[in-house]
N, C-alpha and C positions, 0 to 999 in steps of 0.2 A: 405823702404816702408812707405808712406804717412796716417797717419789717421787726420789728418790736421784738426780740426772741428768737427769729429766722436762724437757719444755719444753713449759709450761701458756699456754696464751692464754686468758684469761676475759673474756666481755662483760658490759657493765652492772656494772663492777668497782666503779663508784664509789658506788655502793647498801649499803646494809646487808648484805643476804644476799652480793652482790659481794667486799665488803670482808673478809668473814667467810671467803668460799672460798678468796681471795687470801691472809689471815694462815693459814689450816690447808695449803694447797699452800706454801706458804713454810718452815712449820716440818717440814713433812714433806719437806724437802731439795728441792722442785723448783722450778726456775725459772720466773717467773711475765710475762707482759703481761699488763698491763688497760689492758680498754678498752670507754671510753665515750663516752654521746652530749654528758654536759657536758664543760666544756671541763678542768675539774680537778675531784680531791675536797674533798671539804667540809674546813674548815680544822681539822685534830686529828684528822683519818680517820690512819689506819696503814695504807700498803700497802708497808713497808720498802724492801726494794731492787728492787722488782716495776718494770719498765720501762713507762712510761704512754702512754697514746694517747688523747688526752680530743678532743672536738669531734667525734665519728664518726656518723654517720646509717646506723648497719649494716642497713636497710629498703631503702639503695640497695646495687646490687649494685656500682658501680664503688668505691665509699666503703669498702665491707665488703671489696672486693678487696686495698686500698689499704692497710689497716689490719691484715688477715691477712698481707700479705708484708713490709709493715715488723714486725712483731712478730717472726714467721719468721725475718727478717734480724737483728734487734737478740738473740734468743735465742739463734740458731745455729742454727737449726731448730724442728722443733714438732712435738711427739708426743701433745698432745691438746687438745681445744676445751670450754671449758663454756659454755652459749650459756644465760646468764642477763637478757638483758636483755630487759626488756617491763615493763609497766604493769599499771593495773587501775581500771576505774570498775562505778560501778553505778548504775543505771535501769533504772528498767520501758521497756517496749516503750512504752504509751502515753503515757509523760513524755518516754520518749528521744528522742533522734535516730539512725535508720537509721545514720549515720555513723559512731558510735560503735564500728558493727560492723568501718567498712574500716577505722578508725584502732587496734582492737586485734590484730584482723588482721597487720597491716602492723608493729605495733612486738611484740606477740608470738611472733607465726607467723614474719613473714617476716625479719625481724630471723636466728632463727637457722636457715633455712631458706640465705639467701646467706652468712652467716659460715660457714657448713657447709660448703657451695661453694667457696666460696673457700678452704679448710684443705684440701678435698681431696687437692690435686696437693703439698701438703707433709706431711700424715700419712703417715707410714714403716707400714707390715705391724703389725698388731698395737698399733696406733693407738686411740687413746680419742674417743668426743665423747660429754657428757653435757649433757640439755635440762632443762628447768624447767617439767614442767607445772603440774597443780594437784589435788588431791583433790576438788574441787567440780564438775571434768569429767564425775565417773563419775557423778553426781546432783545435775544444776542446780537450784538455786532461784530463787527471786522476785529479779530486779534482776539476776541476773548472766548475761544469755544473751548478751551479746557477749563477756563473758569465756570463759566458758566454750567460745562456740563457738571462739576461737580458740584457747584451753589444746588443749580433742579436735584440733584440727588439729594440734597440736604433739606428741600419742601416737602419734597417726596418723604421722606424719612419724616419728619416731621407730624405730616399728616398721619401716616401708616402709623406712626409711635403712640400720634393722642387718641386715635381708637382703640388701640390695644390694652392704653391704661385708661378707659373713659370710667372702666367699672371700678378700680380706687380710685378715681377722684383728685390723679393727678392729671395736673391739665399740661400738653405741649405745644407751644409757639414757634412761631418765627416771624424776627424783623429781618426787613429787607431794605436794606440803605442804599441810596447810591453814592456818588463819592462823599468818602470820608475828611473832612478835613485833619488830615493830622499830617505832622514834619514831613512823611515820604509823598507822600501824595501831593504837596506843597513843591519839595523837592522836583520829583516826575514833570507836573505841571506846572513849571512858576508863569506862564502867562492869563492861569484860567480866573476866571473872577471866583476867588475864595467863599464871599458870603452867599453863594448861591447853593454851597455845602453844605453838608448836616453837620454839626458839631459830634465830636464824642460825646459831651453831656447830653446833646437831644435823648440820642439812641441811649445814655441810658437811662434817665428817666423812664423812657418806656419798658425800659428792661426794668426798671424798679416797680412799676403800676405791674407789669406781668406774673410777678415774683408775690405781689401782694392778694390780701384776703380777698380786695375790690374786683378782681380777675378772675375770680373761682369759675364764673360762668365763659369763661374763652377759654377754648380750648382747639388745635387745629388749625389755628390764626395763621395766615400769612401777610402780614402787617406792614407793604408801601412808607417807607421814609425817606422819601425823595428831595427835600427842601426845595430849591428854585432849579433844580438840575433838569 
């Protein structure tokens, strides 16, 4: 799959699944920013010659503003957005804290809600942005209802986004992974059987087919990548 001349901006780059989109948009010929809320990546991370933005709080909208037009600037432009950054906790309602809900919200939701905004007035016709919800949206369980609720707001978003731009011709996505295998999730769970995870490279391959010309015709996807989970 071809990103031949692309100009990719990814958030939450310095992440595992991040890092992961950034090496397959790289080999697949297109130009990359990352950009994160730590200040750099972890030392031995690979993001080649991808140009970096670390220390960003894209939950604000002047930050997120700030970090999409230098990206823009330092690429030469920008012909799509992958808005991977957000979190994940779990609690019950009666151990939790109410709070949990604005602050997944907030680094979830809103995170690529403004970096979206902000990419606008620079995605050219026929423009990409692909989001990160979660396969656990479509049927929450015990402990994860502030996740979840903000993953549905990110389909929701999602959907609502690729109508809005269906008339230029940029099209908007979402994959929906369920667990991830990377160190923390490993960490979390050291009893669960690993290969029945998605890898980071699965999700992003598909993140790379989405981004590409082959994709023009999806738009609104909410795209199941569930491995054996």
């Amino acid at each position: 799959m071809s990103l031949e001349g692309k100009r990719v901006a990814i958030t939450g780059a310095f992440g595992s699944l991040g890092a992961a989109v950034v090496q397959a948009a790289l080999k697949a010929g297109g130009k990359v920013a990352a950009i994160d809320r730590v200040d750099a990546p972890p030392a031995g991370m690979d993001l080649g010659d991808a140009k970096r933005f670390g220390g960003v709080d894209l939950s604000d909208t002047v930050q997120a503003q700030s970090a999409i037009d230098a990206a823009a600037k330092a690429l030469g432009g920008l012909d799509a957005l992958v808005n991977i950054a957000g979190t994940f906790r779990w609690e019950t309602l009666a151990d939790g804290n109410p709070e949990t809900f604005d602050l997944l919200y907030r680094i979830n939701l809103r995170t690529a809600v403004a970096a979206s905004k902000a990419a606008l007035a620079h995605l050219p016709d026929g423009g990409r942005i692909v989001n990160i919800g979660a396969a656990s949206a479509l049927k929450a369980g015990a402990g994860v209802g502030a996740y979840t609720a903000s993953k549905s707001g990110v389909m929701r978003f999602t959907e609502s986004l690729a109508e809005e731009l269906k008339a230029r011709g940029i099209t908007v996505n979402a994959v929906l992974p369920s667990i991830i295998d990377t160190p923390p999730n490993r960490k979390d769970m050291p009893k669960a059987d690993f290969g029945k995870w998605v890898t980071p490279q699965q999700l992003a391959s598909l993140i790379v087919f989405l981004l590409s010309d082959q994709a023009s015709a999806i738009t609104g996807a909410l795209i199941p990548v569930t491995g054996r989970v």
